[in-house]
N, C-alpha and C positions, 0 to 999 in steps of 0.2 A: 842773862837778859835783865836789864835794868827797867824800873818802872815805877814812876813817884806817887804821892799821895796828890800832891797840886802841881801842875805845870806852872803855875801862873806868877810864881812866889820867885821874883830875880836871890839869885844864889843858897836857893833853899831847897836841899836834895839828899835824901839819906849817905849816912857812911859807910852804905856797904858799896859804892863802886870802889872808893877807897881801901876798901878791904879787898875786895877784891884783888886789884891792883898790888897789895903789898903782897899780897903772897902769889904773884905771878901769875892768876891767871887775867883770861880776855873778859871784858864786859861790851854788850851792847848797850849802850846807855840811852834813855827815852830821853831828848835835850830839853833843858831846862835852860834859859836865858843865863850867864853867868858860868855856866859849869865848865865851858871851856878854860877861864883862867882857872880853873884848880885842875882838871885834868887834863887838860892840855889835849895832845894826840896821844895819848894812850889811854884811850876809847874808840872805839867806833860810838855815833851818833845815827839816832834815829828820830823821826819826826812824825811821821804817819804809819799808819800800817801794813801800805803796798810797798813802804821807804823798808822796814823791817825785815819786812819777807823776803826782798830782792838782798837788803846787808845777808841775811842767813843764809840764803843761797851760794852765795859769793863763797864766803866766808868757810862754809862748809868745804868750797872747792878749791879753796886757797890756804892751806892750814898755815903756810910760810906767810903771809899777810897777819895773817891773824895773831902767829907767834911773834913777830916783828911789833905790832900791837903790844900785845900782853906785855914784851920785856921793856918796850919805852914806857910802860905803865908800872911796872917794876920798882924802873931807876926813878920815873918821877913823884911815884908815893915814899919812897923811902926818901928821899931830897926834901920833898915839902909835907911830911909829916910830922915835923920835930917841935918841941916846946915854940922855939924863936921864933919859926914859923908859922904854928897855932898863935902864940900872944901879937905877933904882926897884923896876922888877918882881923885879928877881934878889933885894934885897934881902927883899921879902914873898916870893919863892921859898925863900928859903933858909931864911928864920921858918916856913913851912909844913912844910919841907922831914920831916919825920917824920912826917907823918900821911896823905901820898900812898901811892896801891897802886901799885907797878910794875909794867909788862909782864915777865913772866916768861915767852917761849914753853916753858919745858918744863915 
């Protein structure tokens, strides 16, 4: 179960769904605007917390959904976690890089 510090922040989301992902297992991930181009479908997505409960239910009852999940989250973090593909992303980071909102906690 995934869960961030700021929802608010477009492509701003810890590295453990990515970790997750590399070593095979399933993440429910809290969406964050943006996160589907880094993980693609290999997350489930959640939104609210009646969205959550209903994904875990499922999901409990579907371990072959879930597995299915987990292994395209697999193949797609070992694909796009590599040097070429970190110094890529930095690059359209850094072209966006003025039109992001920051977490401001105060």
């Amino acid at each position: 179960l995934g869960i961030n510090v700021t929802n608010e922040t477009w492509g701003y989301w810890s590295i453990r769904p990515a970790q997750i992902m590399m070593c095979g297992g399933f993440t429910i991930q809290k969406y964050i605007p943006g996160m589907e181009k880094e993980l693609k479908d290999g997350a489930a997505y959640w939104h609210e917390l009646p969205d959550l409960i209903t994904q875990i239910e499922h999901y409990l009852v579907h371990p072959e959904e879930r597995d299915e999940i987990a292994m395209r989250g697999y193949r797609i973090a070992h694909r796009n976690n590599t040097s070429v593909e970190r110094a890529r992303e930095l690059v359209v980071l850094l072209r966006e890089y003025p039109k992001f909102k920051f977490y401001n906690p105060l």
